[in-house]
C-alpha positions in Angstrom: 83.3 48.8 54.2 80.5 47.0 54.6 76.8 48.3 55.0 75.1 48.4 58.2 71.2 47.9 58.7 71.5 51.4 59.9 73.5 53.0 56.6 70.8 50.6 54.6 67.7 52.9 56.5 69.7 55.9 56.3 69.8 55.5 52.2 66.6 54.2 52.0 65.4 57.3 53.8 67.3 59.4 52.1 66.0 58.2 48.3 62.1 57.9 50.1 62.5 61.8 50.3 64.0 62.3 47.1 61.3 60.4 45.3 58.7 62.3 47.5 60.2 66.0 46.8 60.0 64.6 42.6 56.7 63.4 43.4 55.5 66.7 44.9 57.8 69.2 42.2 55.9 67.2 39.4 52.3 67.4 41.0 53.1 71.7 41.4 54.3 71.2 37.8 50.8 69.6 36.9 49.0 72.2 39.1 50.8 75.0 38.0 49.8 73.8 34.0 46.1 73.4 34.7 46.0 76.9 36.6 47.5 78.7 33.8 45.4 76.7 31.0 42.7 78.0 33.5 43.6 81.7 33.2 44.6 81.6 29.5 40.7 80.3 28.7 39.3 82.6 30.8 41.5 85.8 28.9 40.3 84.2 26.0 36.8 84.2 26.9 36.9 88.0 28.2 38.8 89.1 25.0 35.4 87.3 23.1 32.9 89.3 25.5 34.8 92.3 24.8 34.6 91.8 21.2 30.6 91.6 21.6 30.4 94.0 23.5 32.3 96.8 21.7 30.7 95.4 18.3 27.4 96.0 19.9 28.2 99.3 20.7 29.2 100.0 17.2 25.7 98.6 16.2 24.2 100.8 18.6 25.8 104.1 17.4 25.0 103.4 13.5 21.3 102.4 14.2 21.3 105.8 16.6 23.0 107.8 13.5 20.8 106.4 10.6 17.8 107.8 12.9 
């Protein structure tokens, strides 16, 4: 069988779409990575307020005790 110009659009078409939904899947991918980066810095950061915050607290309570 030989191709038609239309089978030849019809392909095209159809690989245009399939390099579009890879091209889309790989740009959530990205997003996806940057938002959780994202969220695991800013756990990281609350975990470090947390730990200045409690160790100030413990600070707090000795300097109240040793009065």
């Amino acid at each position: 069988m030989v191709a038609t110009p239309i089978d030849i659009a019809q392909a095209a078409t159809a690989n245009t779409a399939t390099l579009l939904k890879w091209q889309k899947s790989m740009e959530e991918r990205a997003t996806f990575r940057q938002n959780m980066d994202q969220s695991r810095r800013a756990i990281q950061a609350s975990r470090e307020l947390l730990k200045r915050l409690r160790q100030r607290h413990r600070d707090d309570n000795s300097v109240v005790a040793d009065a």
